[in-house]
VODRENLO-708334 format. One record per residue: residue in one letter; z negated, y, x negated of N, C-alpha, C in turn. Coordinates in Angstrom, 3 decimals. Layout:
# VODRENLO-708334
rec aa->a&npz->Z&npy->Y&npx->X&capz->Z&capy->Y&capx->X&cpz->Z&cpy->Y&cpx->X;
...
# end
This chain:
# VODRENLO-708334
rec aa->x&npz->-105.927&npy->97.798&npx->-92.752&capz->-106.923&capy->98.858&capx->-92.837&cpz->-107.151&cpy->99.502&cpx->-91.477;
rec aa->x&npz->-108.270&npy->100.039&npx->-91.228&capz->-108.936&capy->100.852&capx->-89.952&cpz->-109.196&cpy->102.367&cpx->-90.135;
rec aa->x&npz->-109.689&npy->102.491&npx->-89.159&capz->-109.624&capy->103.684&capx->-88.999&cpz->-110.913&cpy->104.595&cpx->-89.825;
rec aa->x&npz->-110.943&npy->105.292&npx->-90.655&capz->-112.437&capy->106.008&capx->-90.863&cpz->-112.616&cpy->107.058&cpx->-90.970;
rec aa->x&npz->-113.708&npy->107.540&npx->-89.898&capz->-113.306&capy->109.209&capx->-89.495&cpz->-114.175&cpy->109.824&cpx->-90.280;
rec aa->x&npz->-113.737&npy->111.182&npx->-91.210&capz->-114.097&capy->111.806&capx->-92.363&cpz->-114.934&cpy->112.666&cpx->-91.949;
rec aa->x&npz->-114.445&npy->113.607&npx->-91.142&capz->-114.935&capy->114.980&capx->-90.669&cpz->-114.566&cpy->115.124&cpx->-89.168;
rec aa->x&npz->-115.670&npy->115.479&npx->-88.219&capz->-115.726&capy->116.224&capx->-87.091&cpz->-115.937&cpy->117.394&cpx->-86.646;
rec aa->x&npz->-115.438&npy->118.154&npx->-85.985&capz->-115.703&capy->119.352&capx->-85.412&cpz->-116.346&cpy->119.260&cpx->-84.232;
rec aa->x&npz->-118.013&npy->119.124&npx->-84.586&capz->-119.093&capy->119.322&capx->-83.206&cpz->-118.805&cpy->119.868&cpx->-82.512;
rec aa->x&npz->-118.581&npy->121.711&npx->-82.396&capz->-118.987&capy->122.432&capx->-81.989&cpz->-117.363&cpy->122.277&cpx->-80.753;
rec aa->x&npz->-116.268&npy->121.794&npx->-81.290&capz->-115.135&capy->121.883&capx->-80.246&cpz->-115.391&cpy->121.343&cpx->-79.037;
rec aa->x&npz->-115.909&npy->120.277&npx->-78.428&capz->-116.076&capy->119.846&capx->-77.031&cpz->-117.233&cpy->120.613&cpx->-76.551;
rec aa->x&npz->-118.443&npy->121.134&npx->-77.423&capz->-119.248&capy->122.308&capx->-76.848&cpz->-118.627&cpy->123.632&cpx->-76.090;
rec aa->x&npz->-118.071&npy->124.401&npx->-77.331&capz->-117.304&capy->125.787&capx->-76.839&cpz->-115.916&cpy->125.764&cpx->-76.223;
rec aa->x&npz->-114.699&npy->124.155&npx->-75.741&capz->-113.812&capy->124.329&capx->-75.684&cpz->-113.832&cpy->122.821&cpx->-74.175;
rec aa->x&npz->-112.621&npy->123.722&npx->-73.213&capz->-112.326&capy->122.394&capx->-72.779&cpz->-111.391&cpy->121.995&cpx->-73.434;
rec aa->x&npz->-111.274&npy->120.616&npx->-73.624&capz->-110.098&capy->119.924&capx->-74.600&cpz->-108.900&cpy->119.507&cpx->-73.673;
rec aa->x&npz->-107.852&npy->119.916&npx->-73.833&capz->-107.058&capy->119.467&capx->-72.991&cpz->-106.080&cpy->118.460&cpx->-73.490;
rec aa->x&npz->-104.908&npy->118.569&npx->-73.734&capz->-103.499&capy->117.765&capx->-74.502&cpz->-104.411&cpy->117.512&cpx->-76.150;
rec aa->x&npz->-104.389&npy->116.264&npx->-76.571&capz->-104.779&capy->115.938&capx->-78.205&cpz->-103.549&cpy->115.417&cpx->-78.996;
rec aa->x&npz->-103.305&npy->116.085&npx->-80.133&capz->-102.400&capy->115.400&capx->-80.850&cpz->-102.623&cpy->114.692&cpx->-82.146;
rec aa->x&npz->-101.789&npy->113.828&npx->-82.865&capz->-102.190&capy->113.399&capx->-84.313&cpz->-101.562&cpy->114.413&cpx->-84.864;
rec aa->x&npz->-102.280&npy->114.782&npx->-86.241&capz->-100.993&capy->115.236&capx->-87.503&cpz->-101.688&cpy->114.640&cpx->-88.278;
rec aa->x&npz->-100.264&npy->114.680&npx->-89.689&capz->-100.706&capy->114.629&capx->-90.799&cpz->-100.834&cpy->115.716&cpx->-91.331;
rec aa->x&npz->-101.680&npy->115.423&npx->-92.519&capz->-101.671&capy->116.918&capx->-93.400&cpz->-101.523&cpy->116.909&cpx->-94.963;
rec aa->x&npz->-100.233&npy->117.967&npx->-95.198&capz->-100.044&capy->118.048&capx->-96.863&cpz->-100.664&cpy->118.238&cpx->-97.622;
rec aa->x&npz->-100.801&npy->117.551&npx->-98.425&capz->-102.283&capy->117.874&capx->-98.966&cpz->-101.401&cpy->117.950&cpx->-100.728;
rec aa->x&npz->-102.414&npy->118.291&npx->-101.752&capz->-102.227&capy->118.251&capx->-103.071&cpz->-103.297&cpy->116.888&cpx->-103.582;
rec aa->x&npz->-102.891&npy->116.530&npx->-104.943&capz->-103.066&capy->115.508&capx->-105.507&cpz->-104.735&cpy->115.443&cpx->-105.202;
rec aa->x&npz->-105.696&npy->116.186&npx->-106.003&capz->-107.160&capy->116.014&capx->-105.805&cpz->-107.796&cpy->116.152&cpx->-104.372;
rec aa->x&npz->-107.119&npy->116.579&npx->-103.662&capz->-107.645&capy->116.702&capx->-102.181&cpz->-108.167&cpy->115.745&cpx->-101.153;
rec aa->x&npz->-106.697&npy->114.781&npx->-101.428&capz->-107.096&capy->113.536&capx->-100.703&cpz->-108.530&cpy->113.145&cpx->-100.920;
rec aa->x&npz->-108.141&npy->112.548&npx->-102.684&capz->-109.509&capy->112.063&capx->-103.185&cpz->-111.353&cpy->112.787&cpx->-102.716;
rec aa->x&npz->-110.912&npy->113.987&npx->-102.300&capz->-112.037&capy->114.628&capx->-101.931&cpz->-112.501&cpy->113.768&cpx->-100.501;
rec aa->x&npz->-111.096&npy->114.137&npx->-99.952&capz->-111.250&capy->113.636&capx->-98.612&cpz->-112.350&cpy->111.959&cpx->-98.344;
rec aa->x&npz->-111.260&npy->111.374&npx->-99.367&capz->-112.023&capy->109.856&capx->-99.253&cpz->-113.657&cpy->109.841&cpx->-99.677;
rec aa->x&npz->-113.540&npy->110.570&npx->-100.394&capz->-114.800&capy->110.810&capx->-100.804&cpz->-115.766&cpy->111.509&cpx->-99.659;
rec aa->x&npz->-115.065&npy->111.809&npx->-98.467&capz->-115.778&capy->112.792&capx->-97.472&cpz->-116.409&cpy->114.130&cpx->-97.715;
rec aa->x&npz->-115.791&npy->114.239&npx->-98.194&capz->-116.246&capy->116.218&capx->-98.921&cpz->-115.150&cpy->117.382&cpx->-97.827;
rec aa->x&npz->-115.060&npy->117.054&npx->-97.015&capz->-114.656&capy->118.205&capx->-96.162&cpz->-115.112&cpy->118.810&cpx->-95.376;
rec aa->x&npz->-114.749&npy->119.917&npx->-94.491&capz->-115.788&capy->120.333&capx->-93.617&cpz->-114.970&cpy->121.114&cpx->-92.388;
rec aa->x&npz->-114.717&npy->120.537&npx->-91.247&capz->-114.067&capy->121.698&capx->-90.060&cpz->-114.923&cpy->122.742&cpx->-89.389;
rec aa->x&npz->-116.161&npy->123.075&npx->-90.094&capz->-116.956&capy->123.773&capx->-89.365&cpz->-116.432&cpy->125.143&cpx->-88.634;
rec aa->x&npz->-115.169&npy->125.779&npx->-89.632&capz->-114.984&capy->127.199&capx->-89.352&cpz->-113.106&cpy->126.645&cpx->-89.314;
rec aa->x&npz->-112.711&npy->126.103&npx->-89.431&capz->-111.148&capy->125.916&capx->-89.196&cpz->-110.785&cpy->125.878&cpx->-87.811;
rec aa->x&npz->-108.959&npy->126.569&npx->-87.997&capz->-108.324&capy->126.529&capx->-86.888&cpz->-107.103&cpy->126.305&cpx->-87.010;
rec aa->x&npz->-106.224&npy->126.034&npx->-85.966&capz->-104.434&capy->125.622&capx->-86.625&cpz->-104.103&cpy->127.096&cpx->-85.767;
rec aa->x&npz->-103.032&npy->127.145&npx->-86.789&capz->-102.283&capy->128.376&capx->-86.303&cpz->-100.780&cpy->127.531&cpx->-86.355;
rec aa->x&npz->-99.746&npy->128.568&npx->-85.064&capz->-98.668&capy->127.951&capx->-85.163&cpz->-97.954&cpy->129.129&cpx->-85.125;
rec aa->x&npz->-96.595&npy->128.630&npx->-86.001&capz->-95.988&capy->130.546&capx->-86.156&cpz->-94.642&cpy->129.711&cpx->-85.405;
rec aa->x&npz->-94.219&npy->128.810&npx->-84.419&capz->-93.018&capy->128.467&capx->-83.900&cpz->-92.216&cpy->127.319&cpx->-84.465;
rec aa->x&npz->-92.354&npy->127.341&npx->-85.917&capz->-91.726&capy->126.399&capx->-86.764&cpz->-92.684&cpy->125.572&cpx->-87.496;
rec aa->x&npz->-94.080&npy->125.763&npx->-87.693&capz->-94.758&capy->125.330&capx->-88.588&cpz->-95.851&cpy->125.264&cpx->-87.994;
rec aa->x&npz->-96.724&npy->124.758&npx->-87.779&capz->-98.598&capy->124.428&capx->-87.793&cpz->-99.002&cpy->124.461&cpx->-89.470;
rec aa->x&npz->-100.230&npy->125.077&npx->-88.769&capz->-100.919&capy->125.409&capx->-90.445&cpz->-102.444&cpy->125.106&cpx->-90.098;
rec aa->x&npz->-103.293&npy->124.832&npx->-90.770&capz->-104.804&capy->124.652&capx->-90.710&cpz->-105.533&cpy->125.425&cpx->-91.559;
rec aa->x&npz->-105.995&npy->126.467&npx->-91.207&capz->-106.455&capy->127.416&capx->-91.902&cpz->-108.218&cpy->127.633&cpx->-91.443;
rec aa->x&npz->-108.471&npy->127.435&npx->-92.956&capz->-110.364&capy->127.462&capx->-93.110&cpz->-110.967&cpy->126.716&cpx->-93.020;
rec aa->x&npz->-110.215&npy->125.072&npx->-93.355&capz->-110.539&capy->124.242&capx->-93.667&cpz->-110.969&cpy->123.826&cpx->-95.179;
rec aa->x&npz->-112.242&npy->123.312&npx->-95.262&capz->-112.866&capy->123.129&capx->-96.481&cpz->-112.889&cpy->121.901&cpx->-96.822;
rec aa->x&npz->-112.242&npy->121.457&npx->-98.017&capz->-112.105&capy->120.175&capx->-98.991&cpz->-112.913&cpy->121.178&cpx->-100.230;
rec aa->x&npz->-114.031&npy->120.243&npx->-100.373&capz->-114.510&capy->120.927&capx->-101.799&cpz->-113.698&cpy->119.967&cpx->-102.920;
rec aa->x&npz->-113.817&npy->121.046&npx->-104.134&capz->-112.902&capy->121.035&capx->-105.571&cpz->-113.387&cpy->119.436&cpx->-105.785;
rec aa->x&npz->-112.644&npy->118.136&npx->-106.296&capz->-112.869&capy->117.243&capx->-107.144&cpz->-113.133&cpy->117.047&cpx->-108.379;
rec aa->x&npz->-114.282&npy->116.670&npx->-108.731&capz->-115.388&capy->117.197&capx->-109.910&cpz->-114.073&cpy->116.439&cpx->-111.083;
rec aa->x&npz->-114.067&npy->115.635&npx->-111.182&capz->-113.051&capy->115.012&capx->-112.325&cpz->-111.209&cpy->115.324&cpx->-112.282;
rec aa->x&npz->-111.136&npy->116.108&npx->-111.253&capz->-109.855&capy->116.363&capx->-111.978&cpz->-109.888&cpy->117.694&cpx->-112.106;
rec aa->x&npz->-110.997&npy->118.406&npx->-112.623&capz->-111.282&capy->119.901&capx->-113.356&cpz->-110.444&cpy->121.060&cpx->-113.667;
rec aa->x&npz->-109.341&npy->121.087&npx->-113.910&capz->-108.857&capy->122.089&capx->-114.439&cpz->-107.652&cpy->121.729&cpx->-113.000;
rec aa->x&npz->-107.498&npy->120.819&npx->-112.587&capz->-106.130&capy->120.659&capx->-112.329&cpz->-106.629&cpy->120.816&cpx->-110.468;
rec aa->x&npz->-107.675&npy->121.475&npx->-110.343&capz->-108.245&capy->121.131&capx->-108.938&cpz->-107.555&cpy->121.635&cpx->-107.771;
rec aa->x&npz->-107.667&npy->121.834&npx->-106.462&capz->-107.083&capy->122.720&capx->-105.836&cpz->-108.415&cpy->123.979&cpx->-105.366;
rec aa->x&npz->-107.620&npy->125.201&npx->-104.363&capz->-107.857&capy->125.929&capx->-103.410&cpz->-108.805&cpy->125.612&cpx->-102.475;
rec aa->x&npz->-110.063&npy->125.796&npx->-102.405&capz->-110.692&capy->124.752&capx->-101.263&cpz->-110.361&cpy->125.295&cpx->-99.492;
rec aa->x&npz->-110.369&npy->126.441&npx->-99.912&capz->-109.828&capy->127.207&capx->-98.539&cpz->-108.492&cpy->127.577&cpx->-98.163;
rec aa->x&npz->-107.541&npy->126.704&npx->-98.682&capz->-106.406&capy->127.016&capx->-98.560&cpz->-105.545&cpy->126.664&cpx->-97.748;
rec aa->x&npz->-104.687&npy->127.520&npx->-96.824&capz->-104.099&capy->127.090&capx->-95.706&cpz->-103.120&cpy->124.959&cpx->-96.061;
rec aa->x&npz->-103.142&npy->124.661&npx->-95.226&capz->-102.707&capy->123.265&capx->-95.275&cpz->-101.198&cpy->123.014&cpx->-94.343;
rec aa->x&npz->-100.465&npy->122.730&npx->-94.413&capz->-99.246&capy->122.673&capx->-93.499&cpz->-99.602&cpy->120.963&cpx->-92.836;
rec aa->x&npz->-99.354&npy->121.314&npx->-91.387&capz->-99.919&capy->120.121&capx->-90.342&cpz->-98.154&cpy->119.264&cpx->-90.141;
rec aa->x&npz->-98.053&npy->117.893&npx->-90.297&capz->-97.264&capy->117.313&capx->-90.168&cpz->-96.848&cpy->116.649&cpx->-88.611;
rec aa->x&npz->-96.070&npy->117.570&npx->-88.048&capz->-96.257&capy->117.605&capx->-86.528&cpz->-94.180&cpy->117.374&cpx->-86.605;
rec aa->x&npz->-93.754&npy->116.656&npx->-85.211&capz->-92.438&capy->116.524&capx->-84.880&cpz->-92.212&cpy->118.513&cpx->-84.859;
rec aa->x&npz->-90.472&npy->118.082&npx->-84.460&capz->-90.342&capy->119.331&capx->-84.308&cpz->-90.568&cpy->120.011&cpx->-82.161;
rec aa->x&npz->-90.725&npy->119.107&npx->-81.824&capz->-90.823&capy->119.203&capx->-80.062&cpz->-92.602&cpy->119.082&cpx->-79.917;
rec aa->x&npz->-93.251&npy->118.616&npx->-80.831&capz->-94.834&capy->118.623&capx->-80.473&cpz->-95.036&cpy->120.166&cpx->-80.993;
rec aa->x&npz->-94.848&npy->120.941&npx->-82.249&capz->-94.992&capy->121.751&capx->-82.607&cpz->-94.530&cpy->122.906&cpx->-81.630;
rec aa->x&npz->-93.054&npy->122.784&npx->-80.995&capz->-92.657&capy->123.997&capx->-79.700&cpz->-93.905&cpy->123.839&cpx->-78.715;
rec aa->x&npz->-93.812&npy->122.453&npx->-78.426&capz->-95.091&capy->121.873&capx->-77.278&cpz->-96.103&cpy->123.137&cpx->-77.626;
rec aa->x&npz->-96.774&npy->122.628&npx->-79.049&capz->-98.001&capy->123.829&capx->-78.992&cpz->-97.755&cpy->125.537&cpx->-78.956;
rec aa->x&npz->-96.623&npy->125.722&npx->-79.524&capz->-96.146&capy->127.075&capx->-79.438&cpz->-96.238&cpy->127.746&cpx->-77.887;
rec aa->x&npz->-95.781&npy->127.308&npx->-76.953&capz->-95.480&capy->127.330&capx->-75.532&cpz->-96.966&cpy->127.661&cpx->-75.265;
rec aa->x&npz->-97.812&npy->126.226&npx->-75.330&capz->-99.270&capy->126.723&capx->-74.864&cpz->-99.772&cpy->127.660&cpx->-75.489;
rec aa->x&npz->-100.109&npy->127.869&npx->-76.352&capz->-100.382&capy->128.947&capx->-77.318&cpz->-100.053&cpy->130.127&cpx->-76.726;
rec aa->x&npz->-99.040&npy->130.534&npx->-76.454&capz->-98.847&capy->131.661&capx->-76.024&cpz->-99.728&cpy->131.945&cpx->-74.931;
rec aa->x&npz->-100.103&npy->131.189&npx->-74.269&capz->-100.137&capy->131.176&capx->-72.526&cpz->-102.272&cpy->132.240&cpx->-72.743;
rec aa->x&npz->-102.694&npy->132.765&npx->-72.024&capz->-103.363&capy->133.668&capx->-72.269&cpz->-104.909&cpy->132.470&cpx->-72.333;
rec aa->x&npz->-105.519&npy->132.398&npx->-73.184&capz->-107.001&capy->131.768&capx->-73.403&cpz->-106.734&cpy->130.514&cpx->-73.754;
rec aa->x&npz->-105.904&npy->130.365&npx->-73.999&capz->-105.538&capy->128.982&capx->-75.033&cpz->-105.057&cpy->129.252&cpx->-76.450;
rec aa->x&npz->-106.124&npy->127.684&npx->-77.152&capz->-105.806&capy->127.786&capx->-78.530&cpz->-105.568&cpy->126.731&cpx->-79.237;
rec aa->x&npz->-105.795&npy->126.276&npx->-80.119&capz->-105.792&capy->124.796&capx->-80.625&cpz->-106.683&cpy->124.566&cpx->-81.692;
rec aa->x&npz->-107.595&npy->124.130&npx->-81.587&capz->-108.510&capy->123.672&capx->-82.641&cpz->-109.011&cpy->122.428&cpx->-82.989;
rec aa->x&npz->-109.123&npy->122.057&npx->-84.188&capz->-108.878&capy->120.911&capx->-85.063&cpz->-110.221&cpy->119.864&cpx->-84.624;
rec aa->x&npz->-110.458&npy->118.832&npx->-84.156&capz->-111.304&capy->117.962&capx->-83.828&cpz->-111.824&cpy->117.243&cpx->-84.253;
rec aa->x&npz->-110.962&npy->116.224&npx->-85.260&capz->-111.653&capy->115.709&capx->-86.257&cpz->-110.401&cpy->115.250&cpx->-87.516;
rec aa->x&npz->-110.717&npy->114.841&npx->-88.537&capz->-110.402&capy->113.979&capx->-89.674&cpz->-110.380&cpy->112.920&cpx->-90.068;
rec aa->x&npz->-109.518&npy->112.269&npx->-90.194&capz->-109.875&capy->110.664&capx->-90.278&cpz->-108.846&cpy->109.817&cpx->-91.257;
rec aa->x&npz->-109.101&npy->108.746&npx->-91.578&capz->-107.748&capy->108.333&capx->-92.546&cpz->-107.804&cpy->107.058&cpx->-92.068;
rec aa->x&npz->-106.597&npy->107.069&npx->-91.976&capz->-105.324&capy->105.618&capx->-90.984&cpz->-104.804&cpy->105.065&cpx->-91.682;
rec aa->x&npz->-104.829&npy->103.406&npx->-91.936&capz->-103.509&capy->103.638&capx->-93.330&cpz->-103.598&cpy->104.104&cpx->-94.623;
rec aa->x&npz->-104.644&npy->104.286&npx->-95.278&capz->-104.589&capy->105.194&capx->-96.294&cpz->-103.829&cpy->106.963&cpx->-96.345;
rec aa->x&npz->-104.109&npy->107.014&npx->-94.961&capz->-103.547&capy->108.048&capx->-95.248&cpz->-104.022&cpy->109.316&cpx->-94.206;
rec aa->x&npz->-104.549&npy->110.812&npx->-94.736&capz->-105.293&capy->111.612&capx->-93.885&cpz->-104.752&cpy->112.073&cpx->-92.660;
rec aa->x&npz->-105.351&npy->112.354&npx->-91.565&capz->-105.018&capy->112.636&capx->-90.403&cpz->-106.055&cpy->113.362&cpx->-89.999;
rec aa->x&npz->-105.345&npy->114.303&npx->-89.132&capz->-106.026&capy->115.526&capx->-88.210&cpz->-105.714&cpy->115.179&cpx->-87.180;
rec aa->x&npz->-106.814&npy->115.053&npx->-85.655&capz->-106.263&capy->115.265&capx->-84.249&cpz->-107.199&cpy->116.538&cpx->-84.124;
rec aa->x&npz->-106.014&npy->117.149&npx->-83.259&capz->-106.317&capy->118.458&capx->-82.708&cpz->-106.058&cpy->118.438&cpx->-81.614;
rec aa->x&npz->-106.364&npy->119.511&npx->-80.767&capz->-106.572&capy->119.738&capx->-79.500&cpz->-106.169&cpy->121.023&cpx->-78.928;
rec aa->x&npz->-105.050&npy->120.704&npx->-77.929&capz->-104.685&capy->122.654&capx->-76.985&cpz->-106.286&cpy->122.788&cpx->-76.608;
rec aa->x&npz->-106.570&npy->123.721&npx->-76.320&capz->-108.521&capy->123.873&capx->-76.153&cpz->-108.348&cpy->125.440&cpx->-74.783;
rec aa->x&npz->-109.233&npy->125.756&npx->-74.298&capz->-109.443&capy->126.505&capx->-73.466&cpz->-110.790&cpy->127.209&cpx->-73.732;
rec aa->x&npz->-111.433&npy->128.029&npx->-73.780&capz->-112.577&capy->128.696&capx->-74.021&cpz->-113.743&cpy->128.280&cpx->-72.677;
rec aa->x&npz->-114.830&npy->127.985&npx->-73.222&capz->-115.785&capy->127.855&capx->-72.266&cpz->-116.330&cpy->128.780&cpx->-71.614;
rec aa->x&npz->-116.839&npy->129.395&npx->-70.643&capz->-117.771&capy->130.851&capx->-70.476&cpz->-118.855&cpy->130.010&cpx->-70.805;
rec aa->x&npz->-119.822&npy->130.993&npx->-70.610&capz->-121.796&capy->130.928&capx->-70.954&cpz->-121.652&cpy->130.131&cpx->-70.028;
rec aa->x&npz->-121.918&npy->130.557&npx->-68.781&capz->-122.496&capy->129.800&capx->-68.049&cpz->-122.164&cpy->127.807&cpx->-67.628;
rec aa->x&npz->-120.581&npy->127.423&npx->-67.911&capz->-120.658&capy->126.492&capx->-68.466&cpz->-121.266&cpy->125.941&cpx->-69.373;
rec aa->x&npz->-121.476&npy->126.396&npx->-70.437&capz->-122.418&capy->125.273&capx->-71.375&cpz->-123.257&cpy->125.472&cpx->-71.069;
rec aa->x&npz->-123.990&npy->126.203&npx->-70.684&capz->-125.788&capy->126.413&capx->-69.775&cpz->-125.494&cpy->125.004&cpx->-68.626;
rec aa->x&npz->-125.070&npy->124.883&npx->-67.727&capz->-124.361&capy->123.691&capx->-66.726&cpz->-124.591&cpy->122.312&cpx->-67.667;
rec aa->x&npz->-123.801&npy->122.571&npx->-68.442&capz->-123.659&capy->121.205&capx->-69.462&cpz->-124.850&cpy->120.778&cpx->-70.150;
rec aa->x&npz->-125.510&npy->121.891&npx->-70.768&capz->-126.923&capy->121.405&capx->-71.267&cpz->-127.306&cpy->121.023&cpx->-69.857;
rec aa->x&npz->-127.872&npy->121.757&npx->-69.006&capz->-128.806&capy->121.280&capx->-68.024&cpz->-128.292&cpy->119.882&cpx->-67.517;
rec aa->x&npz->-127.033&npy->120.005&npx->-67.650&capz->-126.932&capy->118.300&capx->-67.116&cpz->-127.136&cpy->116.872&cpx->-68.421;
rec aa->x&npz->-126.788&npy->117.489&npx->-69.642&capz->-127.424&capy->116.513&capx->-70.588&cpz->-129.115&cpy->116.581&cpx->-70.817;
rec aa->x&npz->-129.702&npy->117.552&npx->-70.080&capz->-131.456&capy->117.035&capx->-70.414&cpz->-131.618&cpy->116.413&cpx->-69.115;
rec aa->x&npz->-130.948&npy->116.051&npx->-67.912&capz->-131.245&capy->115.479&capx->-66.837&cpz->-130.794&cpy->114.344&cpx->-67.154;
rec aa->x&npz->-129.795&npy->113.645&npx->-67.733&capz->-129.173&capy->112.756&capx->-68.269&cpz->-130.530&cpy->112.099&cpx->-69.302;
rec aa->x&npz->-131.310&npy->112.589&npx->-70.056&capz->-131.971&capy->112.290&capx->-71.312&cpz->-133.246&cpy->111.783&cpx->-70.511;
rec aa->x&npz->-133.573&npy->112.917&npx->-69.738&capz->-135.052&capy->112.904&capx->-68.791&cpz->-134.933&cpy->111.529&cpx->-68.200;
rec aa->x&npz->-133.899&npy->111.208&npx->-67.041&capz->-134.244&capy->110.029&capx->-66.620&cpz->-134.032&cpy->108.600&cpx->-67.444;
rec aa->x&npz->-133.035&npy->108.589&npx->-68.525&capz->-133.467&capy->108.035&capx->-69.711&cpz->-134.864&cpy->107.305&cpx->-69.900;
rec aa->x&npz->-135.479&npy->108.685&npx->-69.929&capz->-136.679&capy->108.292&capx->-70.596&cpz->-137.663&cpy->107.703&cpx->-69.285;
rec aa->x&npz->-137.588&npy->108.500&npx->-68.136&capz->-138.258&capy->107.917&capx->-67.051&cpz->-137.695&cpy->106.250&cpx->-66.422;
rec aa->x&npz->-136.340&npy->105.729&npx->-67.001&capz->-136.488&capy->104.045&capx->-67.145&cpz->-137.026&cpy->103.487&cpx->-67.996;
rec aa->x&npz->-137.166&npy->103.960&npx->-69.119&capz->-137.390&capy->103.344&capx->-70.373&cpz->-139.136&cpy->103.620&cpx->-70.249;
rec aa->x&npz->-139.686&npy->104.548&npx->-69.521&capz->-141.323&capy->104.489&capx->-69.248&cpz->-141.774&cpy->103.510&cpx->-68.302;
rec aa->x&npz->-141.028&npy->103.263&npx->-67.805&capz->-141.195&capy->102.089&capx->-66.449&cpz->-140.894&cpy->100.396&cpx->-66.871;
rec aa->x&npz->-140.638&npy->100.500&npx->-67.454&capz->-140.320&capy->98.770&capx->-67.741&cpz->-141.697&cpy->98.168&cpx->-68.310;
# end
């Protein structure tokens, strides 16, 4: 089996420089997965928090699985991230350090089995992504000025 990525978080390489990326897994409950495979999740508003001993993914959305009804889960419910115990200090350390954070990048399942890579992240100012657009419509523009010429 390969790799198939569920859910992305657009907006992280926009608002963040990405620095160190890690894998986790994530605990999930019985109907969740199935959501997952099904691609019903969403990182739009999630973030990992780390309290020293534990990574957690909090505000991550798996919507409810229509057929297992009564027995469904939490859709917003914190998730515990399956990280060593030296990657988890790893992020603790940065974390602390002032304008660093870690936010979740994408979703994907390996193996039959779900995975989160996340990212130590750094905050962008304005005027970087103003920089970055202007250099992706210069990027697009001459694009189009080869592709008018042939």
């Amino acid at each position: 089996m390969g790799v198939k990525v569920v859910s992305t978080n657009r907006k992280a390489g926009f608002e963040y420089y990405l620095l160190d990326r890690f894998e986790a897994g994530i605990s999930l409950q019985g109907s969740e997965i199935k959501s997952i495979r099904a691609g019903q999740m969403s990182l739009a508003e999630a973030y990992v928090q780390v309290d020293g001993r534990d990574a957690w993914l909090v505000n991550a959305h798996i919507a409810p699985y229509d057929p297992a009804s009564r027995y469904n889960h939490d859709p917003l419910r914190p998730r515990r991230l399956l990280l060593h115990r030296k990657e988890i200090r790893q992020l603790w350390d940065q974390v602390r350090q002032k304008g660093v954070t870690i936010v979740p990048v994408k979703v994907y399942l390996k193996d039959g089995r779900a995975k989160l890579e996340i990212a130590i992240a750094k905050g962008k100012k304005l005027y970087d992504k103003r920089e970055e657009i202007a250099r992706r419509d210069q990027a697009r523009e001459a694009e189009r000025q080869i592709r008018g010429h042939e």
